[in-house]
Each structure stands twice: as structure tokens, then as C-alpha cells.
C-alpha positions in Angstrom: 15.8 12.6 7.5 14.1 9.9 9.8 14.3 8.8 13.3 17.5 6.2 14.1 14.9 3.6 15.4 12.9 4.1 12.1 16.1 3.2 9.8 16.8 0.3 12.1 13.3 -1.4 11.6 13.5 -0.6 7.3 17.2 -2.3 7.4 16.2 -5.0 9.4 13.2 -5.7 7.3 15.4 -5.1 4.2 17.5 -8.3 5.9 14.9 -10.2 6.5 13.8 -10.3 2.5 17.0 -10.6 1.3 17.9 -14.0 4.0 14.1 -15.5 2.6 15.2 -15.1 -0.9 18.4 -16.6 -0.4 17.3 -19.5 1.1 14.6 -19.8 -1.3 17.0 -19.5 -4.2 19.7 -22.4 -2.3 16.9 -24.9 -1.5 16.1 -24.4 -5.6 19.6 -25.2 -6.0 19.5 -28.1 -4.3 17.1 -30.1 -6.1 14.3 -28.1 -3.6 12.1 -27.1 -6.4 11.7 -30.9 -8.4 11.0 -32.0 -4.6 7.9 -29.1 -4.2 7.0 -30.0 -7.8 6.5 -33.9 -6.5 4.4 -33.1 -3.6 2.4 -29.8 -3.4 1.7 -30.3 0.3 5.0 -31.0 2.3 8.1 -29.5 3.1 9.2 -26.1 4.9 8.5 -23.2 2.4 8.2 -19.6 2.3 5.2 -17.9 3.1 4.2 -16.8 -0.3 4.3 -20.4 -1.3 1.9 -21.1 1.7 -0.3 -18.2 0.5 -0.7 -19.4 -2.7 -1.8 -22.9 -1.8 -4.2 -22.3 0.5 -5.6 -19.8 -1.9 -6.0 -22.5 -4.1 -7.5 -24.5 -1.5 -10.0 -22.5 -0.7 -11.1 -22.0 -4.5 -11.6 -25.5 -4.8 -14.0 -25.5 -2.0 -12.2 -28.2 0.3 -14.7 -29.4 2.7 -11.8 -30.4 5.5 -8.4 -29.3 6.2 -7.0 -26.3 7.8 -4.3 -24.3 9.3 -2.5 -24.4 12.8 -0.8 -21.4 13.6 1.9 -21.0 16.1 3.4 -18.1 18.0 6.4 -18.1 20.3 5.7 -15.6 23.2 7.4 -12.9 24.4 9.7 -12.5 21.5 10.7 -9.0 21.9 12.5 -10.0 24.6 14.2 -12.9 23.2 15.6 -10.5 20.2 16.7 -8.3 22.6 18.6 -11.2 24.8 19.8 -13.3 21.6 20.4 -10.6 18.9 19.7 -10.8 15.7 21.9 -13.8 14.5 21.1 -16.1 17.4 17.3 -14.6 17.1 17.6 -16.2 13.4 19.1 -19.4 14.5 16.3 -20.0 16.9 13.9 -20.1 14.1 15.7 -22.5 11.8 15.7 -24.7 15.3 11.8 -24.3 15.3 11.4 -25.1 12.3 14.0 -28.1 12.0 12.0 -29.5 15.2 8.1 -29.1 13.7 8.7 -30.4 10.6 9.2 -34.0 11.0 6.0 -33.7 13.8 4.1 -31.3 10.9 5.1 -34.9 8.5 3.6 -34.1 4.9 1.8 -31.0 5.5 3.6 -27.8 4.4 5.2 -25.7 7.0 6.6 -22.2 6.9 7.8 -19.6 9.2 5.0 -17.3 9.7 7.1 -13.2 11.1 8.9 -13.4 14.1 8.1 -16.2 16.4 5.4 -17.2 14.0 4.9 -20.6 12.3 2.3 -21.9 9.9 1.2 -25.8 9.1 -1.5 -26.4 6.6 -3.4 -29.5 6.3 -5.7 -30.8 3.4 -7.5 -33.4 5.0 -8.2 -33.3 8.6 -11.8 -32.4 10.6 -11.7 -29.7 12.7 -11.2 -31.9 16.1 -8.6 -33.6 14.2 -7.0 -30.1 12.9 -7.1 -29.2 17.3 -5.5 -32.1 18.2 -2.4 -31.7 15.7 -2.1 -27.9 16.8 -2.2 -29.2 20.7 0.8 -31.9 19.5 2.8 -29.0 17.7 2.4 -26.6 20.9 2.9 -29.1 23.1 6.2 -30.1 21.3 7.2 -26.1 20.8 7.2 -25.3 24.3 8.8 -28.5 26.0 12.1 -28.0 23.8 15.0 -26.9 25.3 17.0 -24.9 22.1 20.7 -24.8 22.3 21.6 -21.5 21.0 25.9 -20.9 21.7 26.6 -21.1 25.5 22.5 -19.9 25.8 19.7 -22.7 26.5 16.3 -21.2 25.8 12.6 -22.3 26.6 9.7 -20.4 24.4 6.3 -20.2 25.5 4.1 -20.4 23.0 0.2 -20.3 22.0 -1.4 -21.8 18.9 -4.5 -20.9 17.1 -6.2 -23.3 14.6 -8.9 -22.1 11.8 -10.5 -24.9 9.7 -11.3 -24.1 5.8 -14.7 -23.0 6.0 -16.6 -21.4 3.9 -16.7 -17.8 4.9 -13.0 -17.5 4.2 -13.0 -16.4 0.6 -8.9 -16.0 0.3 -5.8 -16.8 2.9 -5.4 -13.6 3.9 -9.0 -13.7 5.5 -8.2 -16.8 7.0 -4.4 -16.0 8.2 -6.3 -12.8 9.8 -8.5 -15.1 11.8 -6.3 -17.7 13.2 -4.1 -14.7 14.6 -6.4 -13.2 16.1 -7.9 -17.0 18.0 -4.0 -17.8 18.7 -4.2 -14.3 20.5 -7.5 -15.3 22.5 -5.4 -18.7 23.0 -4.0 -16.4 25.7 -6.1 -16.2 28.2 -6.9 -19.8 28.1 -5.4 -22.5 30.4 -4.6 -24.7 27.4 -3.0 -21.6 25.5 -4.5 -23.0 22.5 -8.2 -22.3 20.5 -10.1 -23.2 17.5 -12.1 -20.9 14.9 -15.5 -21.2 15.0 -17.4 -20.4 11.8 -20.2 -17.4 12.1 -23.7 -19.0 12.3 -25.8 -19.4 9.4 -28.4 -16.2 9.8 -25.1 -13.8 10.9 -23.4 -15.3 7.7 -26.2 -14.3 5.6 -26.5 -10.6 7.2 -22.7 -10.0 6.2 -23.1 -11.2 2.5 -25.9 -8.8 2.1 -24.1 -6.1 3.4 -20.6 -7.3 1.9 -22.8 -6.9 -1.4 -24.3 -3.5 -0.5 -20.8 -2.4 -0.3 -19.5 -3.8 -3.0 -21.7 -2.1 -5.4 -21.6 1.2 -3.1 -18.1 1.6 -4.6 -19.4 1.8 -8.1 -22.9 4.0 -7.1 -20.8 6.4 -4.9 -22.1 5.9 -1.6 -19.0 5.5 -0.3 -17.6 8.6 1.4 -15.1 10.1 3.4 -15.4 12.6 6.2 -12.5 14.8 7.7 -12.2 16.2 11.4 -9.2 18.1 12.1 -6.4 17.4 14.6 -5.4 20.3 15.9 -2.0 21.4 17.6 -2.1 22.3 21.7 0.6 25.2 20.9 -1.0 26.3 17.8 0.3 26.4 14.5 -0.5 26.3 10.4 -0.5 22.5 9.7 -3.1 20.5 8.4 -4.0 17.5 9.6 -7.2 15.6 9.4 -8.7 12.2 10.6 -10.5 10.5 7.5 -13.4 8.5 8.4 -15.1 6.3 6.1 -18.9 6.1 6.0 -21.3 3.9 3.7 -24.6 5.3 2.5 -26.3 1.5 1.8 -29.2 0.7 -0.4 -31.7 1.3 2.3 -30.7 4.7 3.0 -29.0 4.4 5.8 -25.4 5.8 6.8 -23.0 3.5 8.6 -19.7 4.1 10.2 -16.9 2.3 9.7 -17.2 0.9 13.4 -20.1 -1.1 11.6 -18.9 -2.4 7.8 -14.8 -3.3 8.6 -15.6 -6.3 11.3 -17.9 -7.6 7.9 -15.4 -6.4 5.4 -12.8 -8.0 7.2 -14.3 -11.6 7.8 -15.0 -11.7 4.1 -11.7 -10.6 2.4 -12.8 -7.0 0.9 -11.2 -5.0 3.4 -8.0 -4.6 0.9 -10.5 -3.2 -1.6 -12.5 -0.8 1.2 -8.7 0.3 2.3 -7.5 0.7 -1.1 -10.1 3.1 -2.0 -9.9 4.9 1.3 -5.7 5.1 0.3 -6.9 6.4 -3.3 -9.6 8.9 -2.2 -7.0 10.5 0.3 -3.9 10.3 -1.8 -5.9 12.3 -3.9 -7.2 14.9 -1.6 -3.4 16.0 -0.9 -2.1 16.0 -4.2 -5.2 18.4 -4.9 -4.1 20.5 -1.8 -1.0 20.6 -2.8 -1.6 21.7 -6.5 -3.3 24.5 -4.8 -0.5 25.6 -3.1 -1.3 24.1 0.4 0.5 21.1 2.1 -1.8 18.7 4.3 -1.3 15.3 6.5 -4.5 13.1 6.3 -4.4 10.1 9.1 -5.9 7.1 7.4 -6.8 4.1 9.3 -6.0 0.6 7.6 -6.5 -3.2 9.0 -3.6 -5.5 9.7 -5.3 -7.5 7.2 -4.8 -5.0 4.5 -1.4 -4.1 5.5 0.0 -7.9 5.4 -1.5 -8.3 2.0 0.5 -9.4 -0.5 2.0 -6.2 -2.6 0.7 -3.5 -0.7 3.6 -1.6 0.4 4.5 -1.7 -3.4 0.9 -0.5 -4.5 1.4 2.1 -1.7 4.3 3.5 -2.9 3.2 3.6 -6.4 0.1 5.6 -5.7 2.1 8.1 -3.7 4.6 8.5 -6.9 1.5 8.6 -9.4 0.4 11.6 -8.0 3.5 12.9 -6.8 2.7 13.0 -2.9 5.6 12.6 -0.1 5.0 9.7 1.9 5.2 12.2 5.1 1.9 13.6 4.2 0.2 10.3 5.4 -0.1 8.6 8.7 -1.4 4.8 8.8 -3.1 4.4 11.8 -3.5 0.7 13.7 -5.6 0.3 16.2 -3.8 -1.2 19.4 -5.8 -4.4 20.1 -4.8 -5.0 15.8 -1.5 -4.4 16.7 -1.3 -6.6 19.3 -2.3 -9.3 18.0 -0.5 -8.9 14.2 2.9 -7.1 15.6 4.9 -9.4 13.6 3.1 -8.5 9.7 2.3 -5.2 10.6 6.2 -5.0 11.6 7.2 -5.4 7.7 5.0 -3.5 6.3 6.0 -0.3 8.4 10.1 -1.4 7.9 9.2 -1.1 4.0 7.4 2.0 3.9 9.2 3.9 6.9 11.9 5.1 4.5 9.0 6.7 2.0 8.9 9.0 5.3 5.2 7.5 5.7 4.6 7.7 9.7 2.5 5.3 11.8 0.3 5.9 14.8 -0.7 3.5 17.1 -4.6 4.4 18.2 -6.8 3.4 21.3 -4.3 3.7 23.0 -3.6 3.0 26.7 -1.8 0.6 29.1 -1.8 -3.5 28.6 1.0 -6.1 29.0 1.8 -6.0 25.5 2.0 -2.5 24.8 5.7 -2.2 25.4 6.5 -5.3 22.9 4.4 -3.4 20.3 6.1 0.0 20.5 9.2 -1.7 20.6 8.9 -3.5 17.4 6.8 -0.5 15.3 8.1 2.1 13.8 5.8 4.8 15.6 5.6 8.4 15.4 2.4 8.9 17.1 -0.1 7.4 19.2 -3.9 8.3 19.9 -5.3 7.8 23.2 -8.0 5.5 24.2 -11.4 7.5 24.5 -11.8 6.7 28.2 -9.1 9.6 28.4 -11.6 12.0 26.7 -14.2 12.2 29.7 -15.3 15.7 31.6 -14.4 13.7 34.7 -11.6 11.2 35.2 -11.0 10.0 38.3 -7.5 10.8 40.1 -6.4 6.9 39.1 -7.2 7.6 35.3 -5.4 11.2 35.5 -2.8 9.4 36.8 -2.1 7.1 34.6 -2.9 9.5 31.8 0.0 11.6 32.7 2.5 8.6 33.0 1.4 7.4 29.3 1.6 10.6 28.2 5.2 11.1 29.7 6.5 7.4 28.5 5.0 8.3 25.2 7.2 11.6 25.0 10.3 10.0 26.1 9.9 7.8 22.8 9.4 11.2 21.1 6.4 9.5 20.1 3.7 12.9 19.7 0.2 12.0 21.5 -3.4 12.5 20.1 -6.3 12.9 22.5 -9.0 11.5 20.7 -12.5 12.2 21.1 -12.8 15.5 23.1 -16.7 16.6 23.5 -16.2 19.3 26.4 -14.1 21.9 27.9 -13.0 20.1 30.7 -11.9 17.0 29.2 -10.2 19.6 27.0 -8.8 21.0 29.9 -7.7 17.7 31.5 -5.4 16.7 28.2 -3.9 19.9 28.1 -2.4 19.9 31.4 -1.6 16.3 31.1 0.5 17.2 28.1 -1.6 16.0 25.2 0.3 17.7 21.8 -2.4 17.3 19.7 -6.7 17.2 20.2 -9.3 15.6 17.8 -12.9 15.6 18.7 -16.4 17.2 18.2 -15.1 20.0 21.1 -12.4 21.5 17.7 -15.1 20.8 15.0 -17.3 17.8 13.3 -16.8 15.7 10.8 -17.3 17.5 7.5 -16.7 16.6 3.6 -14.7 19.8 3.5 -11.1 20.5 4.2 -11.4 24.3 5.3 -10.7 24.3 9.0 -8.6 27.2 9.2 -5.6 26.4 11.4 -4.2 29.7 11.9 -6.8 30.7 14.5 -7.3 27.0 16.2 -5.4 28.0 20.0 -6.6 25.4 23.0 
């Protein structure tokens, strides 16, 4: 009952688990596990491993030390040319060629093309100038892989254990997203730079507002319905989250995630969000009604730990089919996290849980990232949504529009205010429109569907 490419991407995910256990399980066998019991900071390991310790890092407060994370480029294309075994090979390659550079410091593989080194000890202009040696090295090494000699360009991001980092996954999040700035510098390679003091201080507070808005109930949701171009009975509905803080003012989520993100509590925000709508369909349901709620969720929540797991045991608790929920990524997320946010959608695709990819419009790595998600639907960018495009935007609306459809990917124009832009998506050959043109946001879930006709 799912799409061929969707079963590919679970398999292959499946794969990938099974080939980290078993290695985990033969380097046990062979003495690995007195070795990592010797000497908590060295040797390659897998990435829950790596989690753990630099959680435990960071509890202790180290003053120094940090990660350096590296990111082969262009690595669609190399699965593609390689395949899958060859792809695999590369990385043991990698990895055999860092560690002896990466010396005592743990190293592990990191997703596809990914690799993660964590040091204890070193400053911050120390912590750089290891992450330039470990680039440098990655991308000047010719691998040998069968009759195939391949050359990987590569950008590294480094992030230093400070003190606004309050778990790995808040720190992993952030030196992804400075190896994906490393981009567009001429040394392909940047370093994290901590929030100033009085900005620090602003994001506690309102980390703490929202924190105790879980438990005071001024956290809310609000619906606005996506409806069909052609018409038709089913439900579906944007959630957006909105905080009411202690001062009495509403925020949008555009305001608390950046905050929630930097500090760690973005899994809790999510969470709830997850619980709130889970909730809201089994109730629809109960009443005899069957509704799709599109819920957006961060990278960093989605690489988290358990949370596929957690997913799918929510949806069971309450008895809801996956296919009545649609995780939404934002593009610029997806971008720069393709390779977690890749095994989080293989595990849940065979729930029948869809993804859509949102913000959407054309970039370099757009084709990499729809080649490696699992995507059922994507959400245009809002500069689509205008009364009057230009005959370059309509343009290039149509031909994303058209590539979308010959993914059978199903397109959202998001943000619609007026008749024309309206118009403009409809002739383009939008299948779906969301904006304050159909209705606004509300706390109910009584749009009546039957009558909604563009």
C-alpha cells in the first residue's frame, strides 16, 4: 500500500541498522568493548556511543573541547554511481583514513557522508585547526573503490562545548547547520560562535516562559484548512503552534522554535505538538469522521534519539493510522540535515506516515533532497502566493509544479491572501491551497469541506 520509492528508503534504512549492529556486536567480539572500557575517548564507535559521551560531557560542564563534524558532498550522486555496497565501502575507507589523524579522540560515522570527532581538551582555535587537518586530509585522498578511483569534496563544521548547549543533540543540530554555512566559504570550513551574553539571557527567559506554559496551558494549537483545487470531502488541516507568555502576549512559532531549538526543548515543544494532534484525530475519528493534520517538526526532534519509536507508540495508543499525519520539514532544515532526517522517514514510512517538504522552491540541493526523502508532498515557498508574479516567477512556478508531479509528489500553495494569487496557482496546477483567501486560523475543526470549490 505505499509508493515503490517509499519501501526502498524503509529497506534501506532497515540495512543500515542491522550492518551498525553487526559491526557493533563483531568489534565486542573482538576484545572491542574491554578496549572502549580502557579509554572512554578513542576509537571509531557508533553514534549512540558518541551521543552519550558528549552528553556526559556537557553535564560535567567541560570548559574546552568540542566536536568537528565532517560532510562528504554531493553524496547522492556518489550512491547513485557506486551503489550501495561500494557506497558502504567508501565509508569504512573514510573512516579507516581519519582515525589515526582523529589519534585518541573518538570518531564515528555521522549518516551518509557524515563523520563525527569529539575532543575533550582543545580551545576553540585549537578545535578549528584539527577540523581544517581532517578536511584537508578527507578531500586530498584518492579512495580505491573496485576498478573506480573517487575524490570527495567535503566541508567541515566545528562547534566548541559551550555553555548554551544543554544536550548533544543541540549541539549536533548546530554544527550541521555551520558545516552547511562552510559552503559558501572559500575555506569550506567554519566554527560556532556562542550567542552573546544579553541574547543568551533573552532566550532563557523565554525558554522558561515556555517551559512553564506547558503546565499553565498557554500553549495552543491553531488549525487552517488545506483545501483540494478539484474539490472533495477530506480533511486536512495545518497545525500551528502559538504561545500565550507570561506577559500576555501571543507568539508564533516563527518566534519560540529558533530559542527552543538552540536550547534543547524543541523535542518537548514537538512532542506535545505530536500529542495534542494525535489526539485531535483519534477524537475525529471516534466521532465518526477521518481527518489528516500536517504537523511541522525540527530536524532536531526528528534525529532525536527514540523518536520514531515514541512516534509509533502514540499513534497505536490511540489507535490512529499513521496516514492521518503528515510531518512537515522545512527545505532550508532539510538541506542541511538530509542525512538524519533520511532515517527517520525510512523508519516511519511503512506506518504509512507521509512527509512534506515545505518552503519550497528551486536551489542546488533540492534535487539531492527529494532524492533521498521519502516525500509525498511539498508546500511552496510564499513568494509563489503574491497577487502579481512576474512572467520569470510564473515561469518557474509552473516548471516546479510540473517536476513536482512527475515525482507524483502533490503540491501545496501556501499562503494565499487574494483571488489572483488564487487564480495564478490554479492555473499553474497547484492540487492543494492553504491561506487566509480559504479561511483563518481557528481552534476549531469545522471547515466544511463539501462546499470548499476554487
Amino acid at each position: 500500500p505505499i509508493r515503490p520509492k517509499h519501501l526502498i528508503a524503509s529497506v534501506q534504512g532497515r540495512i543500515r541498522r542491522y550492518r551498525d549492529v553487526q559491526q557493533i556486536r563483531e568489534r565486542e567480539a573482538d576484545g572491542g568493548a574491554a578496549a572502549a572500557a580502557s579509554s572512554v575517548d578513542s576509537g571509531i564507535v557508533e553514534r549512540g556511543r558518541m551521543m552519550a559521551r558528549i552528553d556526559q560531557l556537557i553535564t560535567e560542564g567541560r570548559a574546552r573541547g568540542g566536536v568537528v563534524f565532517l560532510e562528504m558532498q554531493t553524496i547522492a550522486k556518489l550512491r547513485e554511481r557506486l551503489g550501495l555496497g561500494q557506497f558502504e565501502r567508501l565509508h569504512v575507507q573514510a573512516l579507516d583514513l581519519l582515525k589515526p589523524l582523529a589519534g585518541e579522540r573518538m570518531l564515528c560515522r555521522f549518516a551518509d557522508g557524515g563523520f563525527l570527532v569529539l575532543d575533550a581538551s582543545l580551545e576553540p582555535d585549537d578545535l578549528l585547526m584539527l577540523g581544517v587537518q581532517l578536511r584537508e586530509a578527507l578531500v586530498a585522498h584518492e579512495f580505491r573503490l573496485g576498478e573506480q578511483s573517487v575524490l570527495t569534496p567535503a566541508v567541515a563544521g566545528v562547534a566548541p562545548l559551550v555553555e548554551e548547549f544543554t544536550d548533544a543533540g543541540a549541539l549536533l543540530n548546530a554544527v550541521e547547520k555551520v558545516a552547511h554555512n562552510a559552503r559558501k566559504r572559500a575555506d569550506q570550513i567554519d566554527l560556532y560562535r556562542p550567542l552573546a551574553a544579553e541574547e543568551a539571557l533573552r532566550q532563557k527567559a523565554l525558554i522558561d516562559d515556555m517551559r512553564k506554559a506547558m503546565t499553565d496551558g498557554r500553549l495552543s494549537l491553531l488549525y487552517q484548512p488545506i483545501v483540494a483545487v478539484a474539490g472533495g470531502e477530506d480533511s486536512r488541516y495545518q497545525t500551528l503552534l502559538r504561545l500565550d507568555t507570561s506577559s500576555g502576549k501571543r507568539m508564533t512559532a516563527a518566534e519560540v522554535i529558533p530559542a527552543a531549538e538552540r536550547s534543547g526543548f524543541i523535542v518537548e515543544i514537538d512532542r506535545w505538538v505530536l500529542r495534542e494532534s494525535i489526539a485531535r484525530i483519534a477524537k475525529a475519528r471516534a466521532q465518526g469522521g477521518a481527518m489528516t493534520l500536517f504537523v511541522t517538526q525540527s530536524p532536531y526532534t526528528l534525529a532525536h534519539g527514540g523518536h520514531a519509536e515514541w512516534l509509533r507508540n502514540e499513534l497505536r495508543a490511540l489507535e490512529v493510522p499513521g496516514s492521518a499525519l503528515v510531518v512537515e520539514m522545512r527545505l532550508s532544515d532539510a538541506s542541511v540535515h538530509t542525512g538524519t532526517l533520511r532515517e527517520f522517514c525510512s523508519a516511519m514510512v511503512a506506518d504509512g506516515v507521509q512527509f512534506c517538504l515545505s518552503q519550497f522552491e528551486p536551489g542546488p540541493e533540492v534535487e539531492s533532497v527529494m532524492e533521498q526523502l521519502p516525500l509525498s508532498l511539498i508546500k511552496l515557498a510564499g513568494k509563489y502566493s503574491t497577487g502579481a508574479l512576474s512572467s520569470a516567477i510564473r515561469d518557474e512556478l509552473k516548471v516546479v509544479i510540473d517536476r513536482a508531479h512527475r515525482r507524483s509528489l502533490e503540491v501545496i500553495g501556501h499562503g494565499v491572501e487574494d483571488p489572483q494569487a488564487a487564480a495564478t496557482l490554479w492555473m499553474s496546477g497547484v492540487d492543494f491551497v492553504q491561506g487566509n483567501l480559504v479561511q483563518q486560523a481557528a481552534d476549531a475543526l469545522d471547515f466544511d469541506f463539501n462546499q470548499a470549490i476554487l
